[in-house]
C-alpha positions in Angstrom: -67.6 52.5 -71.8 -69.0 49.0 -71.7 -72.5 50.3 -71.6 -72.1 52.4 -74.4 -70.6 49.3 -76.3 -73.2 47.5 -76.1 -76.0 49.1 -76.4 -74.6 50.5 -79.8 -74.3 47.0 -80.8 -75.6 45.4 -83.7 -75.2 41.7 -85.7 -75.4 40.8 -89.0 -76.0 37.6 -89.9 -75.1 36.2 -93.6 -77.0 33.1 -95.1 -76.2 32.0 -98.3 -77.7 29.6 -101.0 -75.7 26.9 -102.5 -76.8 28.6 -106.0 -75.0 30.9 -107.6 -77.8 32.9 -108.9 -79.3 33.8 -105.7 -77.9 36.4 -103.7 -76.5 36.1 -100.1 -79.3 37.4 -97.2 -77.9 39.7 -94.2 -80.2 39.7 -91.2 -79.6 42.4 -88.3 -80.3 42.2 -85.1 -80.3 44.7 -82.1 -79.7 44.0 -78.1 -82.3 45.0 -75.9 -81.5 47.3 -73.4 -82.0 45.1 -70.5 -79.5 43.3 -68.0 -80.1 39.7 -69.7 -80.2 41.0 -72.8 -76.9 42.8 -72.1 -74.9 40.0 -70.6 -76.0 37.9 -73.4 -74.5 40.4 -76.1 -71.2 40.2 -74.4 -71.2 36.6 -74.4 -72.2 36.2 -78.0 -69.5 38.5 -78.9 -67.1 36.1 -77.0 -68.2 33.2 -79.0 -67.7 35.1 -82.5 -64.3 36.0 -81.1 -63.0 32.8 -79.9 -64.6 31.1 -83.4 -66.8 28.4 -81.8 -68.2 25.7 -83.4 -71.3 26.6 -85.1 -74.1 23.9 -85.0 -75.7 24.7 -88.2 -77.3 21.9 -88.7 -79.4 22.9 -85.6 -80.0 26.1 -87.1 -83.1 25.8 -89.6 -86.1 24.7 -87.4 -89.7 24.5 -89.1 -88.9 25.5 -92.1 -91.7 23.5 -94.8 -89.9 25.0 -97.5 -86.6 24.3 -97.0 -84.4 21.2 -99.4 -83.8 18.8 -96.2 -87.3 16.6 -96.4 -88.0 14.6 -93.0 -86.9 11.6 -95.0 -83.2 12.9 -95.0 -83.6 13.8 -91.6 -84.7 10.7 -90.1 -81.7 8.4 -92.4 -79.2 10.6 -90.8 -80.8 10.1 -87.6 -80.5 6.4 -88.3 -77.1 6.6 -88.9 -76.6 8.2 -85.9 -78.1 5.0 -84.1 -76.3 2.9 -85.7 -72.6 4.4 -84.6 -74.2 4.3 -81.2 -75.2 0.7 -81.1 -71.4 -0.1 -82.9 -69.6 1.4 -79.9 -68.0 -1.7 -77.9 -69.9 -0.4 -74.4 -68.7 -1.6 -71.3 -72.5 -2.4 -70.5 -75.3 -3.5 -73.0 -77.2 -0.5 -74.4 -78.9 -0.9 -77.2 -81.4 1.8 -79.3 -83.9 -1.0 -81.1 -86.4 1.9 -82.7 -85.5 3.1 -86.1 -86.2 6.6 -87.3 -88.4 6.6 -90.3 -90.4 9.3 -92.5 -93.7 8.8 -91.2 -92.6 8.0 -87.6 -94.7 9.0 -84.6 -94.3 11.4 -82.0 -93.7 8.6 -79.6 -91.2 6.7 -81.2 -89.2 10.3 -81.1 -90.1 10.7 -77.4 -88.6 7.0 -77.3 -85.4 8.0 -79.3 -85.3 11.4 -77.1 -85.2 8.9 -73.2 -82.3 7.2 -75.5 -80.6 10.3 -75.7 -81.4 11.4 -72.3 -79.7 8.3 -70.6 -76.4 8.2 -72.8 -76.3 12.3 -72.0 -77.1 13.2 -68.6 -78.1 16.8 -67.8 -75.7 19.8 -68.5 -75.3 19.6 -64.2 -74.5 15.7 -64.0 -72.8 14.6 -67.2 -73.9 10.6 -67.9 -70.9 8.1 -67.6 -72.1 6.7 -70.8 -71.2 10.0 -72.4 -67.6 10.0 -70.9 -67.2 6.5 -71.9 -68.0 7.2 -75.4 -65.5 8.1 -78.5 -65.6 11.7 -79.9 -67.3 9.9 -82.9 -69.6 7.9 -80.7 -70.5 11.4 -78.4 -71.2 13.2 -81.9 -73.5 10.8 -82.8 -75.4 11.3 -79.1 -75.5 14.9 -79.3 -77.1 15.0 -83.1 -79.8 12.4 -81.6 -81.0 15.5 -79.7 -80.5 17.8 -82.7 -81.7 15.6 -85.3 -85.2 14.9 -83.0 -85.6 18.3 -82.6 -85.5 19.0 -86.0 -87.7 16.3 -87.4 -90.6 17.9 -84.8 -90.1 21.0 -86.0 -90.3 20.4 -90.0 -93.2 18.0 -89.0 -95.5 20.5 -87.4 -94.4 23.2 -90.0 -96.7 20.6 -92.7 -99.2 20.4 -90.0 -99.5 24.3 -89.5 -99.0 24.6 -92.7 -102.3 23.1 -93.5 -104.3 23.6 -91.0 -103.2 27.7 -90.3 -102.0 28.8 -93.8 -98.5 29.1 -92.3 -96.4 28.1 -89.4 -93.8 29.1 -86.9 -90.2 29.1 -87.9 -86.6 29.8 -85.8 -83.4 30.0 -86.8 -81.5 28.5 -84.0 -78.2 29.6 -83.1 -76.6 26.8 -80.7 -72.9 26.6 -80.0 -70.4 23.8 -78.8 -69.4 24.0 -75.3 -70.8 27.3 -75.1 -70.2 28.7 -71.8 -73.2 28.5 -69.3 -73.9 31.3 -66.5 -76.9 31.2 -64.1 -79.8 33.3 -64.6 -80.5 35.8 -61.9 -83.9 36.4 -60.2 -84.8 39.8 -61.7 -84.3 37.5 -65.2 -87.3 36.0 -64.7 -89.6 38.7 -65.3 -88.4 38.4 -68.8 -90.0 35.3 -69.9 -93.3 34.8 -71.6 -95.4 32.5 -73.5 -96.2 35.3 -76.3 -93.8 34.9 -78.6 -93.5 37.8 -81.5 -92.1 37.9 -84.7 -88.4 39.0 -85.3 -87.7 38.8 -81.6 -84.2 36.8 -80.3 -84.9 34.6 -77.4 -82.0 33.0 -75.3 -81.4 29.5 -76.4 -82.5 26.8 -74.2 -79.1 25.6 -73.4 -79.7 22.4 -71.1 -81.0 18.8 -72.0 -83.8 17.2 -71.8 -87.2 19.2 -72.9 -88.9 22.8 -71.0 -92.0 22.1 -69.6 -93.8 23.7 -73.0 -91.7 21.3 -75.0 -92.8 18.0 -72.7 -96.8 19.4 -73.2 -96.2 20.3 -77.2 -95.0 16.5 -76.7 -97.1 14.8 -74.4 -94.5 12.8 -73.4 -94.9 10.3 -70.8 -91.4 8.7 -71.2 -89.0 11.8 -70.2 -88.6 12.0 -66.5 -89.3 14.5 -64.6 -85.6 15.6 -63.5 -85.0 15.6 -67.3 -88.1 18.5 -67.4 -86.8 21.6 -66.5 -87.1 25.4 -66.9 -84.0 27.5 -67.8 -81.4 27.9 -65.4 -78.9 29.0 -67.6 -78.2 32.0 -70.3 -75.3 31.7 -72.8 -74.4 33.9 -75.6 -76.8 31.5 -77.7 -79.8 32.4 -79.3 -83.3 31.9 -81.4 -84.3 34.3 -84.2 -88.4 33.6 -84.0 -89.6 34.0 -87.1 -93.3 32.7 -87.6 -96.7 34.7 -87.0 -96.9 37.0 -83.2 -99.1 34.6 -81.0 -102.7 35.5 -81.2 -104.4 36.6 -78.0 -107.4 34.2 -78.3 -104.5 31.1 -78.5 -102.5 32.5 -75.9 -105.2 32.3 -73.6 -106.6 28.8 -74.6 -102.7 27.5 -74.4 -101.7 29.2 -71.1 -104.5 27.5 -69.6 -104.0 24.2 -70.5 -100.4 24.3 -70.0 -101.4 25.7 -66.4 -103.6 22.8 -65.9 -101.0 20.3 -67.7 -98.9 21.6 -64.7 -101.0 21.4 -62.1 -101.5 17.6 -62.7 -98.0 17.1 -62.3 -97.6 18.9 -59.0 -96.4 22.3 -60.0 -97.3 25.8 -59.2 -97.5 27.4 -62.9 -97.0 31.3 -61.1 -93.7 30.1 -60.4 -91.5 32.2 -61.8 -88.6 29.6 -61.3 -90.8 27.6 -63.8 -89.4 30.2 -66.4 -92.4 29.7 -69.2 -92.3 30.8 -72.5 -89.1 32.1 -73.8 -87.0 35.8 -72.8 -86.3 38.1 -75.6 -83.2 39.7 -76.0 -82.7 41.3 -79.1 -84.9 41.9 -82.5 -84.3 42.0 -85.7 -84.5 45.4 -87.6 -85.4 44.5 -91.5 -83.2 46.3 -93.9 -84.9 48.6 -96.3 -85.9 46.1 -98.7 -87.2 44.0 -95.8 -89.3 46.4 -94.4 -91.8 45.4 -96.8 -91.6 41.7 -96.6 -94.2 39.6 -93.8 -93.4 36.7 -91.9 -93.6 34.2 -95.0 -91.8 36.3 -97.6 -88.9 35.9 -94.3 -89.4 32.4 -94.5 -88.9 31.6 -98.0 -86.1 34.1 -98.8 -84.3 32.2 -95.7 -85.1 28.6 -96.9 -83.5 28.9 -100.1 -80.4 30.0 -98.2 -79.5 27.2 -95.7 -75.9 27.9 -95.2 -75.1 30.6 -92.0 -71.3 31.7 -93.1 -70.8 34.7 -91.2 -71.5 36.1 -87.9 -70.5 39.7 -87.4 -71.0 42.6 -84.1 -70.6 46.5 -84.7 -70.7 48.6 -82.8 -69.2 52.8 -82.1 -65.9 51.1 -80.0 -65.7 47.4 -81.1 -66.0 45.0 -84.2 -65.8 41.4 -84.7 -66.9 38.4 -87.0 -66.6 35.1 -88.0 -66.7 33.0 -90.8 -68.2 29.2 -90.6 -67.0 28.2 -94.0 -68.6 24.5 -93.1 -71.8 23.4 -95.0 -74.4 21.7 -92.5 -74.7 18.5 -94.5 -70.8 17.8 -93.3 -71.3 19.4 -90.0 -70.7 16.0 -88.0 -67.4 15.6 -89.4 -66.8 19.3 -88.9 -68.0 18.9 -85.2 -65.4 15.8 -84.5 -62.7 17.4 -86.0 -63.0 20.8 -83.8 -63.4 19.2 -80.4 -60.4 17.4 -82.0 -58.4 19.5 -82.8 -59.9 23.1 -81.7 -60.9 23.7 -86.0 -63.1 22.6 -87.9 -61.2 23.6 -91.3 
């Protein structure tokens, strides 16, 4: 019966603008068939059940078109600082680099080590995080978020000029979402071709994937704060740019293989777990059939607000509604690991 559950499921995914005039977007996606894929479905559907905090100001990634500009995005990252440096810690820490429009890619990966010492890794939680307030750990987990997002809408102008267009995700990342270990037949599931309307797993750990620390060139993280995936969680990235091209996939596979190399690691190690796994795909509606990659893009810029997540399937529905806008998800965020709501 389980089986059959599942691989009859579908989601639908509602975004909405915060203009009347244009219409709400539904996006479905379908489950592989797969093992991962399948244990992921049943773990998403446990998130939409038990209503978990949504982090959907995580959600938009490298989107050029979208309202928040990097300036908004690096004053709220600022902000964050700044609740960080206020917090009476027991020892001096102090984050001295501000977050500005035109900032570079080092002074993120400077702001990233930051983040990386107050957090700790997923398997050995910082003190500095335990010491912290709820508002004080907010504020370290959107220095992650906020990074992350100011790399993205960055390369998305770069791309954008230099390609014509760029990749874009819609990133669905829950809190507290719980973590299971991947299994060695998962493995075989990962790839560095990524292809349009495919679901990926979410990278669900801190600190960067070895792609991310080359993207990066980032000589500050360490090296235990580099890591593949180890986990899978009902968490997940919609990919929606251009399918890699073979010519690039070649170019970047080999320098990321020699990029490895220099660092001491064996890039046919599947352990490594490069690129990302797919686990579902999106299947366009009949008015989207028609639509590329871009026309995805715009429609889903105009609507940055994620309100619903719903699963059908022949033996079992569910949904949830996230009736929080992402420009007051902080406070939304403190008050559910408050008080279990975010209303």
């Amino acid at each position: 019966m389980v089986c059959g559950i599942l691989l009859s499921m579908k989601y639908k995914i509602k975004l909405e603008a915060t203009k009347n005039d244009i219409p709400p977007l539904v996006l479905t996606l379908k489950p592989l068939k797969h093992s991962l894929a399948q244990r992921w479905s049943e773990q998403l559907n446990q998130l939409v059940e038990n209503k978990v905090f949504l982090e959907k100001h995580y959600a938009y990634m490298g989107f050029p078109d979208a309202l928040r500009g990097l300036d908004e995005i690096a004053n709220e990252l600022n902000e964050c600082i700044e609740i960080i440096n206020r917090f009476p810690w027991k020892k001096d820490f102090h984050i001295s680099k501000r977050a500005s429009e035109k900032m570079t890619q080092n002074t993120l990966n400077e702001i990233h080590h930051a983040f990386e010492i107050l957090m700790g890794q997923t398997w050995a939680p910082a003190p500095w995080f335990e010491e912290a307030d709820q508002k004080t750990r907010v504020a370290i987990m959107f220095l992650n978020h906020l990074i992350h997002e100011y790399e993205y809408k960055k390369r998305s102008f770069e791309n954008l000029k230099k390609w014509g267009h760029c990749p874009s995700s819609l990133n669905f990342a829950f809190s507290g979402a719980p973590h299971f270990d991947l299994e060695d037949n998962d493995m075989e599931y990962f790839s560095l071709r990524k292809t349009f309307g495919a679901v990926y797993i979410h990278y669900s750990q801190l600190g960067k994937t070895y792609q991310e620390a080359f993207f990066d060139q980032d000589d500050i993280v360490q090296d235990e704060n580099i890591n593949g995936h180890r986990y899978f969680t009902g968490e997940f990235d919609l990919y929606l740019g251009p399918s890699t091209h073979p010519n690039y996939l070649k170019r970047h596979t080999q320098e990321l293989h020699d990029w490895l190399r220099k660092k001491g690691l064996e890039p046919n190690n599947k352990r490594l777990c490069l690129g990302e796994a797919q686990v579902a795909s999106l299947v366009p509606s009949y008015q989207q059939r028609s639509w590329d990659f871009q026309k995805f893009q715009s429609e889903i810029a105009k609507r940055p607000n994620i309100t619903q997540i719903s699963y059908h399937s022949f033996f079992q529905n569910g949904s949830c509604e996230y009736l929080y806008s992402s420009k007051n998800s902080r406070e939304a965020m403190e008050r559910y690991f408050n008080s279990g709501s975010w209303n």
